[in-house]
MISE-115020 format. One record per residue (C-alpha): x, y, z; residue in three letters. Coordinates in steps of 0.2 Angstrom, whole numbers. Example, Ala and Ser with C-alpha at 12.3 -4.5 7.8 and 13.67 -1.06 7.14 Angstrom:
BEGIN
+-------+-------+-------+--------+
:     u :     v :     w : residu :
+-------+-------+-------+--------+
:    62 :   -22 :    39 :    ala :
:    68 :    -5 :    36 :    ser :
+-------+-------+-------+--------+
This chain:
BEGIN
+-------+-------+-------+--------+
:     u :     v :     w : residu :
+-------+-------+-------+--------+
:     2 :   145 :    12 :    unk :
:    18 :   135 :    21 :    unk :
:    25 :   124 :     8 :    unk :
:    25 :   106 :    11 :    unk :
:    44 :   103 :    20 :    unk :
:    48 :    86 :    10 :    unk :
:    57 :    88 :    -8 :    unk :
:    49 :    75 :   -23 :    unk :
:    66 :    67 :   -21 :    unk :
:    69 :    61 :    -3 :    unk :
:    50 :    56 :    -2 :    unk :
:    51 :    45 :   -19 :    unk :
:    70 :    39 :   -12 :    unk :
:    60 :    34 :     4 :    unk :
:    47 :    28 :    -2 :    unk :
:    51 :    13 :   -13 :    unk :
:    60 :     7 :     0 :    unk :
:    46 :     5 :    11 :    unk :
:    39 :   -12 :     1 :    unk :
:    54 :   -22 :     7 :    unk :
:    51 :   -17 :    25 :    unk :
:    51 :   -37 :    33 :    unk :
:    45 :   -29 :    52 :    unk :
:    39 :   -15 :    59 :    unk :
:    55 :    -4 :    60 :    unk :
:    57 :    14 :    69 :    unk :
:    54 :    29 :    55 :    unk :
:    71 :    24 :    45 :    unk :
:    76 :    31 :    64 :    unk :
:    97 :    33 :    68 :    unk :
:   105 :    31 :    50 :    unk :
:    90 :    37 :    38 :    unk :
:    89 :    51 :    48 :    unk :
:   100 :    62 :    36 :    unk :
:    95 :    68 :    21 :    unk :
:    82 :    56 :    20 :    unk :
:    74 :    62 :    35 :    unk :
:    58 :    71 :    24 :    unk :
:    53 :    53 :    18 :    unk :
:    45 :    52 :    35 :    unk :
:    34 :    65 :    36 :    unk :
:    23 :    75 :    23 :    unk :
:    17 :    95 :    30 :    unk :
:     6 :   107 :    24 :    unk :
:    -4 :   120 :    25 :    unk :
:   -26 :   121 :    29 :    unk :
:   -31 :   136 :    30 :    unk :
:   -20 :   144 :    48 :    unk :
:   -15 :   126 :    52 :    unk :
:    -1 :   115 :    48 :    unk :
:    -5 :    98 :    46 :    unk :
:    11 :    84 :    47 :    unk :
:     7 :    66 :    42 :    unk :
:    21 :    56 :    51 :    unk :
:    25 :    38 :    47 :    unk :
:    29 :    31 :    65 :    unk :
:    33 :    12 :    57 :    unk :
:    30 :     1 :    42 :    unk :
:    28 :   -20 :    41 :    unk :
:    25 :   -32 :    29 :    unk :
:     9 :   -44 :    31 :    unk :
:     7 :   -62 :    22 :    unk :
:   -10 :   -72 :    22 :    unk :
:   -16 :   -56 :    18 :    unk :
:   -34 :   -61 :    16 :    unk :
:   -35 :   -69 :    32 :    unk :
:   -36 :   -49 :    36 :    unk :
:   -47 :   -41 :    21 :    unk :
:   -60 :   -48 :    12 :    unk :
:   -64 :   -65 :    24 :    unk :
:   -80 :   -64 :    16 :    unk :
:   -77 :   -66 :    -3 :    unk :
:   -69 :   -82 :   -13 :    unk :
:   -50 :   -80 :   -13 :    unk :
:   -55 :   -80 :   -32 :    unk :
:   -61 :   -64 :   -32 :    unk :
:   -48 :   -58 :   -21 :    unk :
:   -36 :   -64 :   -31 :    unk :
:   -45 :   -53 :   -46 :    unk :
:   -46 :   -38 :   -38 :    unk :
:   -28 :   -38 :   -34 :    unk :
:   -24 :   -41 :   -51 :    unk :
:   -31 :   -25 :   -60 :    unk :
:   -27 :   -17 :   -44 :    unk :
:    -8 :   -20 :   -50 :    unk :
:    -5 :   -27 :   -30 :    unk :
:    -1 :   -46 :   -23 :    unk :
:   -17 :   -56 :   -15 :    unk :
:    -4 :   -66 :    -3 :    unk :
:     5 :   -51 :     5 :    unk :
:     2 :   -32 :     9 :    unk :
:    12 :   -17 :    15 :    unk :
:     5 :   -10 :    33 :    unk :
:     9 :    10 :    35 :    unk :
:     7 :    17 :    54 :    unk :
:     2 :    36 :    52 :    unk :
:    -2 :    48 :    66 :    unk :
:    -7 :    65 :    63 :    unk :
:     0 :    81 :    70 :    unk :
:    -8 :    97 :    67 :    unk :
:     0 :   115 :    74 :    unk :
:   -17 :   127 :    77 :    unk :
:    -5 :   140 :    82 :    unk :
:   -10 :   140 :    99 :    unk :
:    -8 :   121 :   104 :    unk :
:     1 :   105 :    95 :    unk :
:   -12 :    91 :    94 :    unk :
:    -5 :    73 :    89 :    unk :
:   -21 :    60 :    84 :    unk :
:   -13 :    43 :    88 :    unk :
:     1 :    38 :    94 :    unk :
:    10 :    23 :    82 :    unk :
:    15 :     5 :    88 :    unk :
:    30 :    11 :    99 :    unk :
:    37 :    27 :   107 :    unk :
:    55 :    24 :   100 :    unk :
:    44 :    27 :    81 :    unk :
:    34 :    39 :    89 :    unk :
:    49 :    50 :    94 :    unk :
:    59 :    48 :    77 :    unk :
:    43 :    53 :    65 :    unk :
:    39 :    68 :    77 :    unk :
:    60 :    73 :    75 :    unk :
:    59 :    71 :    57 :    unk :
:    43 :    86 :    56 :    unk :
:    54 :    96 :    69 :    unk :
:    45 :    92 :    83 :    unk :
:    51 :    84 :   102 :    unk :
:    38 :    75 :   113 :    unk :
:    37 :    88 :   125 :    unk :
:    29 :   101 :   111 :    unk :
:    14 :    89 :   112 :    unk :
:    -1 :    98 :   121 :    unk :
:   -15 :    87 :   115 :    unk :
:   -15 :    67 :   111 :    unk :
:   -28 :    62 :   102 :    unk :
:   -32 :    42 :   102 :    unk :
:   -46 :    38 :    88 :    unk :
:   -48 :    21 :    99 :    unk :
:   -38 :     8 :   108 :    unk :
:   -29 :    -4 :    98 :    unk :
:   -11 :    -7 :   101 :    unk :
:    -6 :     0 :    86 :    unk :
:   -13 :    19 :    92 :    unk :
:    -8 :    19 :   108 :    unk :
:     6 :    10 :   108 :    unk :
:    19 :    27 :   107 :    unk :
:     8 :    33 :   123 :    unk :
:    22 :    26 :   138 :    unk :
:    38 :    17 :   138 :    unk :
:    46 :     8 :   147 :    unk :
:    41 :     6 :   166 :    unk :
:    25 :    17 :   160 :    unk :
:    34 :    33 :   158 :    unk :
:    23 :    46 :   148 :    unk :
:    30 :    50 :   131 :    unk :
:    22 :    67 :   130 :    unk :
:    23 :    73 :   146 :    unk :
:    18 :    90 :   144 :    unk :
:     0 :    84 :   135 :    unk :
:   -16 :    81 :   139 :    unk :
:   -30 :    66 :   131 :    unk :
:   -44 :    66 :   124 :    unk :
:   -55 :    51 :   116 :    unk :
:   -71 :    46 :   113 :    unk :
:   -82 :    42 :   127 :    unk :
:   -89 :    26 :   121 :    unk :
:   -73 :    21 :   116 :    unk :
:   -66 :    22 :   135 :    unk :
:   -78 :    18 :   143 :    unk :
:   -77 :     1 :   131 :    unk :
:   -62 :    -4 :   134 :    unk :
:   -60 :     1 :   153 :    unk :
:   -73 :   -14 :   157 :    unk :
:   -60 :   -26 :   148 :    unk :
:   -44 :   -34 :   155 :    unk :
:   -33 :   -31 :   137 :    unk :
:   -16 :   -27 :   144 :    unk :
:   -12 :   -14 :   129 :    unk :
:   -27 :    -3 :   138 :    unk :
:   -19 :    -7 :   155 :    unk :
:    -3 :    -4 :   152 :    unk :
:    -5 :    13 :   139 :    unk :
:   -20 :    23 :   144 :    unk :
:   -27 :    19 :   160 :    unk :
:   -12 :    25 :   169 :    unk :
:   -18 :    43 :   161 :    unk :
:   -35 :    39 :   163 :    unk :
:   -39 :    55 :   174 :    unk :
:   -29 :    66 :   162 :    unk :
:   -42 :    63 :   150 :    unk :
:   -57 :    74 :   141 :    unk :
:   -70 :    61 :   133 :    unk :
:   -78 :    66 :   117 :    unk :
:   -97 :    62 :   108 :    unk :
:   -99 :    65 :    91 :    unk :
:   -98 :    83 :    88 :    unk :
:   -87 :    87 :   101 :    unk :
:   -71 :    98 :    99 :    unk :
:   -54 :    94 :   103 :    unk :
:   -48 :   111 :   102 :    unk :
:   -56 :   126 :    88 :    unk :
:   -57 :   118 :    71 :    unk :
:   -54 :    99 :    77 :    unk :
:   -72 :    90 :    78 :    unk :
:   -75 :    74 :    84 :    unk :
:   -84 :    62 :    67 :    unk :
:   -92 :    47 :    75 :    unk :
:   -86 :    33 :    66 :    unk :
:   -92 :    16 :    75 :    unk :
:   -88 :    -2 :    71 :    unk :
:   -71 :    -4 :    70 :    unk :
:   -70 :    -2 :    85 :    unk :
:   -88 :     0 :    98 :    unk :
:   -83 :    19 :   101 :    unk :
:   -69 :    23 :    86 :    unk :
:   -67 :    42 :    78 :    unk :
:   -64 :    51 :    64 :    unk :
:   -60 :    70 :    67 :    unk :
:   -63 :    84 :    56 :    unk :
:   -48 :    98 :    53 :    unk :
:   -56 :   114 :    47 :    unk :
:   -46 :   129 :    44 :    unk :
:   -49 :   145 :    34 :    unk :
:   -63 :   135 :    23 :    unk :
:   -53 :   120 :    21 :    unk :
:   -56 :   102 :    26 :    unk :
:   -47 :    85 :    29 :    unk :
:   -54 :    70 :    38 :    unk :
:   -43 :    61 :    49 :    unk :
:   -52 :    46 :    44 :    unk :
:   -42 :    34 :    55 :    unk :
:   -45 :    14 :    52 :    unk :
:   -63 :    19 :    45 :    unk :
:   -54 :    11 :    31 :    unk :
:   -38 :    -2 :    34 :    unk :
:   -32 :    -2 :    15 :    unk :
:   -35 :     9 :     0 :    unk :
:   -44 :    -6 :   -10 :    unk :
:   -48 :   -23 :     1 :    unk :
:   -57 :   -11 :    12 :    unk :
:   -58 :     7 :     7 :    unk :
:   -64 :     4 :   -13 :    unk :
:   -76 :   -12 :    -7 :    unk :
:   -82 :    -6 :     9 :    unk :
:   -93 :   -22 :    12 :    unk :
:   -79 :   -32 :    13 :    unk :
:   -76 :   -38 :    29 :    unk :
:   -60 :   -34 :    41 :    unk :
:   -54 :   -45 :    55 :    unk :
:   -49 :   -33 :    65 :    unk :
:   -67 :   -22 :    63 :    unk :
:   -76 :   -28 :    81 :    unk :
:   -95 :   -25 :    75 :    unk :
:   -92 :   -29 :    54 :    unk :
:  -109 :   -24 :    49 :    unk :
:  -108 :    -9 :    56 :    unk :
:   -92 :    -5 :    50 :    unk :
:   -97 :    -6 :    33 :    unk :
:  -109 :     5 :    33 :    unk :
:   -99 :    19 :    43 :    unk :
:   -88 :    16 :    29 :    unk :
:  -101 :    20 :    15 :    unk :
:  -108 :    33 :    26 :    unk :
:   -89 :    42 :    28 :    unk :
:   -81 :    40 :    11 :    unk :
:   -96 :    44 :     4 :    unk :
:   -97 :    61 :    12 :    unk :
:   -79 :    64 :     8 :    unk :
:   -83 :    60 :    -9 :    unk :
:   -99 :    70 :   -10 :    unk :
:   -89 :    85 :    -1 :    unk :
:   -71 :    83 :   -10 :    unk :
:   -61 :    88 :     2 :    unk :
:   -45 :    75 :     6 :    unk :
:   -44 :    61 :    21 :    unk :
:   -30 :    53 :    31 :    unk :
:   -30 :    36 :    32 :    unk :
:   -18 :    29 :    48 :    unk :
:   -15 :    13 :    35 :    unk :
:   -17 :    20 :    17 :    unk :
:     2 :    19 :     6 :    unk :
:    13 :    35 :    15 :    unk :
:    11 :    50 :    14 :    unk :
:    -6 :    44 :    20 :    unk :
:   -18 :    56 :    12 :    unk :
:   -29 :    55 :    -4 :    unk :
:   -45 :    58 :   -10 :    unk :
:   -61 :    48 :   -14 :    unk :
:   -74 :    45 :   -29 :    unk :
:   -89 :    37 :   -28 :    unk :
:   -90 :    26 :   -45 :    unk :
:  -106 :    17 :   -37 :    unk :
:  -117 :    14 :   -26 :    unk :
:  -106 :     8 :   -12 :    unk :
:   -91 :     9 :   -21 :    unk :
:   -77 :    19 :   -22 :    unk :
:   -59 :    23 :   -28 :    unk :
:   -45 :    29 :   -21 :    unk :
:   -34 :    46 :   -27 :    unk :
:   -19 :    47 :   -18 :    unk :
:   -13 :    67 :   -16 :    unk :
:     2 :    73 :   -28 :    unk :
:     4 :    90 :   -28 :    unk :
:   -13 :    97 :   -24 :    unk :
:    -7 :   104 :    -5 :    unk :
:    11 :   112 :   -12 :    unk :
:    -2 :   125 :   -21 :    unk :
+-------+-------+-------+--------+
């Protein structure tokens, strides 16, 4: 097994920093980039693969529950947050894209907020955009494909191809949002489309994962007999959304159906026991999932369960 690349000290150093974050910043990019470097990125081994969670920026959120849980009394939010040891009037938002190294071809699912991010999380897990073969986008919002071109629309990985889901372009190509415009039609005929089931490359498998977006995916790693979702935004927070997965997110187009790909997905992780990645969950990103109830679950973030 390849040992995970970041040391307990770096990541820790990194990581209560991150709380104090004001905007979304580049991944501690120019200075942090020295010893410091490993708080931005978590590898490891599944099975032949090595997975890298990379955080491609971090912001703070206020009037948090104009977000999560629009549809309970603020005094229940407010509760909630309590015994979850977390404020109810502010949150901290983790951007996390996933690359895995098959050992034929480097996949990257997403693509953060900003390509200057993008670059610096992929430096800090030793990789340069032009190692990219595959991007992945789990669905279109800004925040995913934002790292896709830069300025004046240059590629950022110009050496890959794309996939995504077909629902999810063909959605958002009979819109006029100017992310889509500007990030992923440019590429549009560089892309693959996908249908639930489908295969980015061996091992990577296409999880449909509707509501948050009409055509949004989760994608299934599978290596040697291990697994880990990449869940995606199937869930945006590890207890407004993930442990009460009724509770309603502004961001989730179709909320109804959100909530129960929600319950349908962490339910199977949970039933199944093998870890996810959550794009927003607290940095490195990854964790596993209980059921305490019908409809209810509780987050367990990773420790030192992928070093073994």
């Amino acid at each position: 097994m390849i040992n995970p690349t970041f040391s307990r000290r770096t990541l820790l150093g990194g990581a209560a920093a991150l709380p104090f974050a004001a905007a979304v910043r580049p991944a501690f990019a120019a200075a942090h980039m020295g010893e410091s470097q490993n708080a931005v990125q978590n590898t490891f081994a599944l099975g032949d693969f090595q997975v890298s969670t990379l955080l491609a920026g971090t912001r703070t959120v206020e009037d948090i529950q104009s977000i999560f849980g629009t549809n309970v009394p603020p005094e229940e939010f407010e509760q909630v947050s309590q015994q979850n040891f977390i404020p109810a009037d502010k949150a901290q938002f983790f951007f996390t894209p996933t690359v895995v190294r098959t050992g034929n071809e480097t996949v990257l699912f997403d693509t953060g907020p900003s390509p200057v991010g993008m670059v610096a999380a992929l430096a800090a897990a030793g990789l340069t955009p032009e190692e990219i073969d595959v991007v992945v986008l789990t669905h279109m919002h800004g925040d995913h494909i934002g790292g896709m071109a830069g300025e004046g629309g240059a590629a950022t990985f110009p050496n890959a191809r794309y996939v995504t889901g077909q629902v999810e372009f063909d959605h958002w190509n009979g819109t006029e949002d100017e992310n889509f415009a500007a990030k992923v039609k440019p590429f549009a005929e560089q892309f693959t489309f996908l249908n639930d089931g489908g295969s980015v490359v061996s091992g990577l498998t296409a999880v449909e994962a509707f509501g948050h977006t009409p055509g949004h995916m989760a994608y299934m790693l599978e290596s040697g007999g291990e697994q880990v979702l990449v869940m995606a935004d199937t869930a945006n927070h590890y207890v407004w959304s993930l442990a009460y997965p009724e509770w309603e997110v502004r961001f989730d187009a179709d909320k109804a159906m959100a909530a129960e790909t929600r319950k349908k997905i962490l339910g199977m992780v949970a039933a199944d026991r093998h870890p996810l990645i959550g794009y927003h969950m607290p940095f490195p990103g990854m964790g596993y999932v209980t059921e305490e109830g019908p409809g209810m679950f509780h987050y367990v973030p990773t420790t030192y369960q992928m070093m073994l």
